[in-house]
C-alpha positions, 0 to 999 in steps of 0.5 A, a space after each residue: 391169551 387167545 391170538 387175533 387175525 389181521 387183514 393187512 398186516 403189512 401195512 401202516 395200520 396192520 403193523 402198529 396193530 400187530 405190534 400192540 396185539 404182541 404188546 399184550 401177549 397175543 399172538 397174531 396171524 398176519 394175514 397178507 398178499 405175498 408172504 415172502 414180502 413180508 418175511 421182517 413180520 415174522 417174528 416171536 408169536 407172529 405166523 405169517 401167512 397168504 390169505 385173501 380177504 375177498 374170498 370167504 374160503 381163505 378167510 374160513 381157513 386162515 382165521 380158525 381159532 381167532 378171539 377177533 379179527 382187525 380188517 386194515 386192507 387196502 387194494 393197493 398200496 397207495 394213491 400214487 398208484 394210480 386208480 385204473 387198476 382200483 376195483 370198485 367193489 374191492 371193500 363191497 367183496 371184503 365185507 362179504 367174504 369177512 362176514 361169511 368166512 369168520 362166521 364158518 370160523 366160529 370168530 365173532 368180533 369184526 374190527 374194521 379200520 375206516 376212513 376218514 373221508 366218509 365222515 360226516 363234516 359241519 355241514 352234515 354231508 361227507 368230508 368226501 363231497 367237499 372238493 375243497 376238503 378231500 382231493 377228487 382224484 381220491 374220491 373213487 377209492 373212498 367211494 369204493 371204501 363206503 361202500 364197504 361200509 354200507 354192506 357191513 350195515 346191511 348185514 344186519 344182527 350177522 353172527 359177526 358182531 363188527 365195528 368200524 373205527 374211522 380216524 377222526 383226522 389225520 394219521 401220524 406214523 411216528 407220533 407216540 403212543 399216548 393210550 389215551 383215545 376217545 370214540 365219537 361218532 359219525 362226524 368229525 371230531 371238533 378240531 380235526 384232532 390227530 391220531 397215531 397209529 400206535 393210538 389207532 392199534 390201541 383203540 382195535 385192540 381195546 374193543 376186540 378185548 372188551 367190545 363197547 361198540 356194536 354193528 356201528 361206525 365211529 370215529 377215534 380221535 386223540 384230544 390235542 392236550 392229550 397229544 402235547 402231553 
């Protein structure tokens, strides 16, 4: 079976996709910063190699040969970082350089993992414009994130046929792999469901194999009797 790229796949989610990628007989290039930190990734099927999302070049070189790409980079490696050194246009710069680098690649399928924060609440606005919902001091980096999205959207009918899948609650990295997810659209799924990681990789997995959505956002959730199950 033809393998996959991932963008990220040192962290939470590039790991549970690449574990899933494997699952199925794929073979991943796990595309991250600095490869020597990352040397547990190499195993059986699994190429480990530097890239950078933001650069169409690096992009081009390490996605030849790709069925799909799963774009799950973060510009740093969490909130308690600290947002000084966050550059607004990070997600802005990596839509570009996704866009142009897989399309000199000849590889079609854009897989985006999204954030929750720039879902649409009940009241029809952003769960990030709701202090009491979304903390403020994260709300630079979900900004910089929708407007990676609004790029994507920009593209228009681009040679990359590309999906955004936005967990539609919290992520949870030990809970099971149920299989069973369910795509919704721009709003928070009723009841705020949960999701695992290893759901969320089963979801990027399912629409590189057989795409159901296209140049679109939307949101993957788990059911919650799906999840006591």
């Amino acid at each position: 079976m033809d393998g996959i790229v991932v963008f990220g796949a040192g962290g939470r989610a590039g790991r549970a996709v690449t574990a899933e990628a494997l699952g199925r007989g794929r073979e991943v290039t796990a595309v991250v910063r600095d490869p020597a930190r990352y040397t547990d990734l190499a195993v059986e099927g699994v190429s480990v190699v530097r890239g950078d999302v933001t650069d169409a070049g690096s992009v081009r070189e390490v996605a030849g040969g790709a069925v799909g790409a799963v774009h799950a980079v973060s510009p740093f490696s969490g909130p308690e970082q600290g947002f000084d050194s966050l550059d607004p246009g990070f997600f802005v710069k990596a839509a570009d350089a996704l866009l142009e680098g897989l399309a000199s690649a000849g590889v079609r399928r854009l897989v985006a993992v999204g954030l929750f924060a720039d879902l649409l609440g009940a009241d029809g606005r952003p769960v990030m414009d709701d202090p009491s919902a979304f903390p403020p001091e994260i709300r630079p980096f979900a900004l910089a994130h929708t407007a990676g999205l609004r790029r994507l959207r920009e593209a228009g009918e681009d040679a990359v046929d590309w999906v955004m899948l936005t967990p539609g609650g919290g992520l949870e990295q030990d809970a099971p792999r149920t299989g069973r997810h369910r795509l919704g659209g721009e709003r928070v799924p009723d009841g705020a469901p949960g999701l695992s990681y290893a759901d969320l990789a089963v979801a990027v997995l399912d629409e590189i194999e057989t795409p159901t959505r296209h140049r679109t956002r939307v949101s993957v959730f788990v059911r919650r009797d799906v999840r006591r199950t």
